[in-house]
C-alpha positions as CSV (number, residue, x, y, z in Angstrom):
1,X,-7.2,49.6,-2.3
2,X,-6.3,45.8,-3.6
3,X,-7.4,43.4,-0.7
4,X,-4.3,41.1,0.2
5,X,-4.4,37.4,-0.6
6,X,-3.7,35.0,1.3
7,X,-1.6,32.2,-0.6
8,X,-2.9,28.8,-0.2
9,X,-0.5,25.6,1.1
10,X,-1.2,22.3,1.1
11,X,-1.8,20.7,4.9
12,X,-2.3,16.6,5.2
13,X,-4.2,15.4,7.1
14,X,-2.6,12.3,9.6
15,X,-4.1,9.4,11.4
16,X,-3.7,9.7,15.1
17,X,-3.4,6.3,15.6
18,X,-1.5,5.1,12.9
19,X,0.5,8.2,11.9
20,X,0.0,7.8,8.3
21,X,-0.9,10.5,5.6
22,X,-4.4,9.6,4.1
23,X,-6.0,13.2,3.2
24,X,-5.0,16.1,1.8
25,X,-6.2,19.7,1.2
26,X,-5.8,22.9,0.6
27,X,-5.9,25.7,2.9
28,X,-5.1,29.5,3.7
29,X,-2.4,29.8,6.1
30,X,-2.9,30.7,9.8
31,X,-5.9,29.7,12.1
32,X,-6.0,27.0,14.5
33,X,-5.1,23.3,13.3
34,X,-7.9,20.9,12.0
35,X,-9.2,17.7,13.8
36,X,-11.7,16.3,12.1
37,X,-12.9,12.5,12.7
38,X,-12.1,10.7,9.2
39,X,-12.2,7.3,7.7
40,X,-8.8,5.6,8.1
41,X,-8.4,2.9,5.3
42,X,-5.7,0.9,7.4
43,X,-7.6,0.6,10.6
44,X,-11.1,0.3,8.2
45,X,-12.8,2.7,10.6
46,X,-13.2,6.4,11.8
47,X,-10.3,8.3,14.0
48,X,-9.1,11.4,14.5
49,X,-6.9,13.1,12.0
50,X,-4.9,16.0,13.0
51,X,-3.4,18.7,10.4
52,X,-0.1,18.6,9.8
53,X,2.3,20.8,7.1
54,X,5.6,18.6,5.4
C-alpha cells in the first residue's frame, strides 16, 4: 500500500508584540502551533512569534 501524504500549507509566523507577519514557512498540517523566539526587525530584537494560518 501507497503511504498517504500529507499536503503542505504555508503558516506565518507573527510577532507577539507587534502583531506583524515577518516569517514564513512551510509545514504539514496538524500538530500543535509553533512558538519559537525570533528576531523582530521593527522592535530590532528577539520575541516570541506564534504560528498563525491566513
Amino acid at each position: 500500500m501507497a503511504k498517504s501524504k500529507k499536503k503542505k500549507e504555508t503558516t506565518f509566523l507573527v510577532c507577539q508584540e507587534t502583531g506583524e507577519y515577518n516569517y514564513t514557512m512551510l509545514r504539514k498540517t496538524g500538530g500543535e502551533k509553533l512558538q519559537l523566539n525570533k528576531y523582530c526587525p521593527k522592535l530590532r530584537k528577539v520575541t516570541l512569534h506564534i504560528e498563525k494560518k491566513k
